[in-house]
N, C-alpha and C positions, 0 to 999 in steps of 0.2 A: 504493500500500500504506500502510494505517497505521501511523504509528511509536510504537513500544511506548510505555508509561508503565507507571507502580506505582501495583496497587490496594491496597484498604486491608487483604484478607485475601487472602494468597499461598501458594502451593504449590511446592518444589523438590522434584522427584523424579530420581533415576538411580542407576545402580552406586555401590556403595561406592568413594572414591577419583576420583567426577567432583568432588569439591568443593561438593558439597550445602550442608555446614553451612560454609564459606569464604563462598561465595555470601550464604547466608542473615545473616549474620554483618555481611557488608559492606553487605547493604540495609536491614538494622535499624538499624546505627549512621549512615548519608544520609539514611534517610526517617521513621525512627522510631519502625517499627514495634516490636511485642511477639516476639521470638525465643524458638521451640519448637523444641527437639532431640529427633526421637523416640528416638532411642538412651534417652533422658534416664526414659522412658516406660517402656520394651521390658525394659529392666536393672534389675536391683538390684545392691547390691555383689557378690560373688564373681564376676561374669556369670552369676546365674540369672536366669532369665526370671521378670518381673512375673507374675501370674494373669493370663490374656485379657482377664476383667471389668475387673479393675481397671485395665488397661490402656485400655479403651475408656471407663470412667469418666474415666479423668485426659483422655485426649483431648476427647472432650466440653466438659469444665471449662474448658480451654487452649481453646479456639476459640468459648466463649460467649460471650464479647464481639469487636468487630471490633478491626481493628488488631493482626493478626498476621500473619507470616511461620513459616513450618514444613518444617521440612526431613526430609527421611523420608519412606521406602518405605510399607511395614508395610500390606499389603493388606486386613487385616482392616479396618483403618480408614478405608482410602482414599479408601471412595467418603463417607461422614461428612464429611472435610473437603473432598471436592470442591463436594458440594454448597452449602459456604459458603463458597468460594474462590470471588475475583472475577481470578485471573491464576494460571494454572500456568507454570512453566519446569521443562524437562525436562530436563538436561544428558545427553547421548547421547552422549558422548564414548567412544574407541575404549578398549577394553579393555585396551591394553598400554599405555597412560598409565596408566591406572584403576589396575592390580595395579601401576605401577611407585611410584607416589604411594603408593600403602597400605605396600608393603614401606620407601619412604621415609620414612613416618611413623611406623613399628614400630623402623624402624634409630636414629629421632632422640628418640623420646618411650617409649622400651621401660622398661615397670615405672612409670612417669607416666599419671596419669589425664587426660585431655584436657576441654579444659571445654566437648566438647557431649557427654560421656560420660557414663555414670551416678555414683555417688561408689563406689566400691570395686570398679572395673573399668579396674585398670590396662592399658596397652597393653600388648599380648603377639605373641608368633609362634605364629599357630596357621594351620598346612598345611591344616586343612581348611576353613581360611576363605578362605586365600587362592585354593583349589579353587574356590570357590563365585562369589566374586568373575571368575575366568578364563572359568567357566560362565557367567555372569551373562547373557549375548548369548542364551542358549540359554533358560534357564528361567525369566529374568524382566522379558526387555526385549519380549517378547510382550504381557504383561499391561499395560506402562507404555503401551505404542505404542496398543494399545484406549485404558485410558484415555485420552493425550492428543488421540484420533480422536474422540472422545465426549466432551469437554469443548467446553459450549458457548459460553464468554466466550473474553476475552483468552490468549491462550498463546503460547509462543514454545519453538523446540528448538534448544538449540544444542548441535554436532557436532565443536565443537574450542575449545582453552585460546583462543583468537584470537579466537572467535566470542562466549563469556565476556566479555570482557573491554570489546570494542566493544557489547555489549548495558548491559552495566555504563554504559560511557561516555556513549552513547546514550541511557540513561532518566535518567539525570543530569542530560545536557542539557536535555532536556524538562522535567524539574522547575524547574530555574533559568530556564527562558523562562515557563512560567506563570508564576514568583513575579514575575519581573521584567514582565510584562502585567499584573500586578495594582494598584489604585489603592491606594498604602500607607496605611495608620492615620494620624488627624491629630497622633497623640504622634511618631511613625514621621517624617515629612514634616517637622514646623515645624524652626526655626531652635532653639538651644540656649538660646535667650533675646531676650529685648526687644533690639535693637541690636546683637546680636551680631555678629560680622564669620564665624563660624565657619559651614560648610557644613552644608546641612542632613544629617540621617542617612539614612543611607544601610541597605536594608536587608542 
Protein backbone atom coordinates (compact mmCIF):
# COMPACT_ATOMS: atom_id res chain seq x y z
CA UNK A 1 0.00 0.00 0.00
CA UNK A 2 1.16 3.54 -0.47
CA UNK A 3 2.00 5.71 2.23
CA UNK A 4 0.18 8.98 2.25
CA UNK A 5 1.86 12.21 1.67
CA UNK A 6 0.58 16.20 1.33
CA UNK A 7 -0.54 17.50 -1.95
CA UNK A 8 -0.36 20.83 -2.72
CA UNK A 9 -4.36 21.45 -2.90
CA UNK A 10 -6.26 19.46 -0.01
CA UNK A 11 -9.69 18.77 0.83
CA UNK A 12 -11.13 17.90 4.70
CA UNK A 13 -14.43 16.92 4.65
CA UNK A 14 -16.96 15.23 7.77
CA UNK A 15 -19.43 16.13 10.44
CA UNK A 16 -19.22 19.20 12.31
CA UNK A 17 -17.15 18.29 15.50
CA UNK A 18 -14.68 15.51 13.44
CA UNK A 19 -12.19 18.23 13.66
CA UNK A 20 -12.07 19.42 10.14
CA UNK A 21 -10.78 22.86 10.75
CA UNK A 22 -8.08 21.31 13.85
CA UNK A 23 -6.81 19.09 11.03
CA UNK A 24 -6.77 21.77 8.57
CA UNK A 25 -5.19 24.03 10.92
CA UNK A 26 -2.21 21.76 11.85
CA UNK A 27 -1.26 20.83 8.15
CA UNK A 28 -1.17 24.47 7.12
CA UNK A 29 1.19 25.57 9.97
CA UNK A 30 3.87 21.78 8.91
CA UNK A 31 3.52 22.07 5.31
CA UNK A 32 2.49 25.51 4.51
CA UNK A 33 -0.14 25.59 2.98
CA UNK A 34 -2.92 28.57 2.35
CA UNK A 35 -5.92 27.77 5.15
CA UNK A 36 -9.67 28.15 4.00
CA UNK A 37 -12.50 27.93 6.48
CA UNK A 38 -15.63 27.59 4.66
CA UNK A 39 -17.66 28.55 7.62
CA UNK A 40 -15.55 31.72 6.98
CA UNK A 41 -17.54 31.70 3.33
CA UNK A 42 -21.05 30.37 4.34
CA UNK A 43 -21.44 33.30 7.29
CA UNK A 44 -21.68 36.72 7.61
CA UNK A 45 -21.99 38.35 11.05
CA UNK A 46 -25.38 37.68 12.92
CA UNK A 47 -25.15 33.82 11.31
CA UNK A 48 -26.86 34.97 8.07
CA UNK A 49 -26.20 33.13 5.28
CA UNK A 50 -23.65 34.76 2.48
CA UNK A 51 -25.88 34.95 -1.19
CA UNK A 52 -25.12 31.35 -2.90
CA UNK A 53 -23.39 33.56 -5.60
CA UNK A 54 -21.20 35.02 -3.60
CA UNK A 55 -20.55 32.23 -1.86
CA UNK A 56 -19.29 30.26 -4.81
CA UNK A 57 -17.45 33.57 -6.15
CA UNK A 58 -15.24 33.69 -3.00
CA UNK A 59 -14.62 29.82 -3.27
CA UNK A 60 -13.48 30.02 -6.74
CA UNK A 61 -11.01 33.19 -5.62
CA UNK A 62 -9.78 30.94 -2.49
CA UNK A 63 -8.64 27.90 -4.71
CA UNK A 64 -7.28 29.92 -7.91
CA UNK A 65 -4.09 29.46 -7.16
CA UNK A 66 -2.54 26.10 -5.64
CA UNK A 67 -1.29 25.61 -2.20
CA UNK A 68 -4.21 25.39 -0.35
CA UNK A 69 -5.81 23.34 2.38
CA UNK A 70 -9.81 23.74 2.91
CA UNK A 71 -11.83 22.46 5.25
CA UNK A 72 -15.66 22.26 4.73
CA UNK A 73 -18.61 20.54 3.61
CA UNK A 74 -20.88 22.91 1.62
CA UNK A 75 -22.17 20.63 -1.39
CA UNK A 76 -22.81 23.31 -3.53
CA UNK A 77 -19.23 23.61 -3.97
CA UNK A 78 -17.85 20.44 -3.50
CA UNK A 79 -17.52 19.17 -6.54
CA UNK A 80 -15.47 22.81 -7.72
CA UNK A 81 -12.87 22.03 -5.23
CA UNK A 82 -12.73 18.50 -5.93
CA UNK A 83 -11.87 18.86 -9.08
CA UNK A 84 -8.79 20.97 -8.02
CA UNK A 85 -7.82 18.99 -5.03
CA UNK A 86 -4.95 16.75 -5.43
CA UNK A 87 -5.78 14.67 -1.63
CA UNK A 88 -9.10 14.55 0.05
CA UNK A 89 -9.28 13.34 3.92
CA UNK A 90 -12.52 12.42 5.12
CA UNK A 91 -12.80 12.35 8.85
CA UNK A 92 -15.66 9.72 9.46
CA UNK A 93 -15.55 9.73 12.99
CA UNK A 94 -18.43 8.23 15.03
CA UNK A 95 -21.17 10.73 15.88
CA UNK A 96 -21.07 10.61 19.68
CA UNK A 97 -17.59 12.04 19.70
CA UNK A 98 -18.64 14.43 16.84
CA UNK A 99 -21.81 16.07 19.16
CA UNK A 100 -19.71 15.55 22.27
CA UNK A 101 -16.63 17.88 20.88
CA UNK A 102 -19.37 20.52 19.50
CA UNK A 103 -21.34 20.66 22.84
CA UNK A 104 -17.53 20.93 24.25
CA UNK A 105 -16.76 23.78 22.21
CA UNK A 106 -20.03 25.66 22.99
CA UNK A 107 -19.41 24.91 26.93
CA UNK A 108 -15.75 26.52 26.43
CA UNK A 109 -15.97 29.34 23.78
CA UNK A 110 -19.82 30.38 24.23
CA UNK A 111 -20.42 34.07 23.05
CA UNK A 112 -16.54 33.90 21.53
CA UNK A 113 -16.11 33.93 17.83
CA UNK A 114 -13.74 31.12 16.88
CA UNK A 115 -11.19 31.83 14.32
CA UNK A 116 -12.34 29.42 11.59
CA UNK A 117 -15.61 31.31 12.18
CA UNK A 118 -17.08 34.20 10.21
CA UNK A 119 -16.41 37.64 12.38
CA UNK A 120 -19.85 38.36 14.14
CA UNK A 121 -20.91 34.72 14.63
CA UNK A 122 -20.27 34.04 18.03
CA UNK A 123 -20.45 30.49 19.50
CA UNK A 124 -23.87 29.68 20.61
CA UNK A 125 -26.39 26.75 21.83
CA UNK A 126 -28.60 26.18 19.22
CA UNK A 127 -30.62 22.55 19.72
CA UNK A 128 -31.27 22.43 16.20
CA UNK A 129 -27.95 22.37 15.38
CA UNK A 130 -26.94 20.03 17.41
CA UNK A 131 -30.17 17.84 15.90
CA UNK A 132 -28.53 18.07 12.65
CA UNK A 133 -25.14 17.29 13.73
CA UNK A 134 -26.77 13.67 15.75
CA UNK A 135 -28.54 13.20 12.10
CA UNK A 136 -25.48 13.80 10.29
CA UNK A 137 -24.87 9.67 9.78
CA UNK A 138 -28.21 9.94 8.15
CA UNK A 139 -28.58 12.94 5.77
CA UNK A 140 -25.14 13.64 4.85
CA UNK A 141 -22.57 11.07 5.36
CA UNK A 142 -24.24 9.53 2.03
CA UNK A 143 -23.27 12.25 -0.08
CA UNK A 144 -19.43 12.45 1.48
CA UNK A 145 -19.14 8.46 1.14
CA UNK A 146 -20.05 9.13 -3.05
CA UNK A 147 -17.83 11.77 -3.12
CA UNK A 148 -14.87 10.05 -1.54
CA UNK A 149 -15.91 6.71 -3.83
CA UNK A 150 -15.49 9.09 -6.89
CA UNK A 151 -12.43 10.81 -6.09
CA UNK A 152 -9.99 9.87 -8.30
CA UNK A 153 -6.32 10.97 -6.60
CA UNK A 154 -4.85 10.55 -3.29
CA UNK A 155 -7.48 10.14 -0.22
CA UNK A 156 -7.43 8.74 2.99
CA UNK A 157 -10.77 8.17 5.61
CA UNK A 158 -10.14 8.20 8.80
CA UNK A 159 -12.77 6.55 11.45
CA UNK A 160 -11.35 7.53 14.85
CA UNK A 161 -9.22 10.56 17.01
CA UNK A 162 -6.24 7.59 16.94
CA UNK A 163 -6.48 7.03 13.23
CA UNK A 164 -6.06 11.24 13.02
CA UNK A 165 -3.58 11.48 14.79
CA UNK A 166 -1.16 8.50 13.29
CA UNK A 167 -2.00 9.81 9.72
CA UNK A 168 -0.91 13.21 11.02
CA UNK A 169 2.34 11.57 12.37
CA UNK A 170 2.80 9.44 9.20
CA UNK A 171 2.74 12.26 6.55
CA UNK A 172 5.05 14.19 8.62
CA UNK A 173 7.35 11.46 8.52
CA UNK A 174 7.33 11.38 4.99
CA UNK A 175 7.99 14.94 4.42
CA UNK A 176 11.03 15.00 6.67
CA UNK A 177 12.56 11.74 4.72
CA UNK A 178 12.04 13.46 1.22
CA UNK A 179 13.76 16.64 2.69
CA UNK A 180 16.40 14.77 4.24
CA UNK A 181 16.82 12.60 0.57
CA UNK A 182 17.29 15.71 -0.83
CA UNK A 183 20.85 17.05 -2.16
CA UNK A 184 20.84 20.56 0.11
CA UNK A 185 21.62 24.02 -1.51
CA UNK A 186 25.50 24.89 -1.73
CA UNK A 187 24.60 28.15 0.84
CA UNK A 188 22.78 25.13 2.91
CA UNK A 189 25.88 22.42 2.95
CA UNK A 190 29.29 24.68 3.08
CA UNK A 191 31.16 25.36 6.36
CA UNK A 192 30.32 28.93 8.07
CA UNK A 193 33.50 30.17 6.76
CA UNK A 194 37.13 29.66 5.24
CA UNK A 195 38.77 27.46 8.23
CA UNK A 196 36.06 27.25 10.29
CA UNK A 197 36.06 24.56 12.89
CA UNK A 198 32.06 24.86 13.04
CA UNK A 199 29.66 22.05 11.44
CA UNK A 200 28.29 22.44 8.45
CA UNK A 201 24.23 23.57 8.41
CA UNK A 202 22.20 21.58 8.88
CA UNK A 203 18.80 21.67 7.29
Amino acid sequence: MERPTIGRNVMVVGSPGSGKSTLAREIAGRFGHRLIHMDRIYWTAGWRLRPALDQLRMVEAAIDADGWIFDGNHTTSVQIRAKRADTLIWLDLPRSLCIARVLKRVATGYGRVRQDMAEGCPERLDIGFLRWVWTFPRHSRPGLERLFDGFPRQKVQLTSAAAVAAYLAEVQGQQEAVRSAQPCAAAECRTRGEGSSSPPLQR
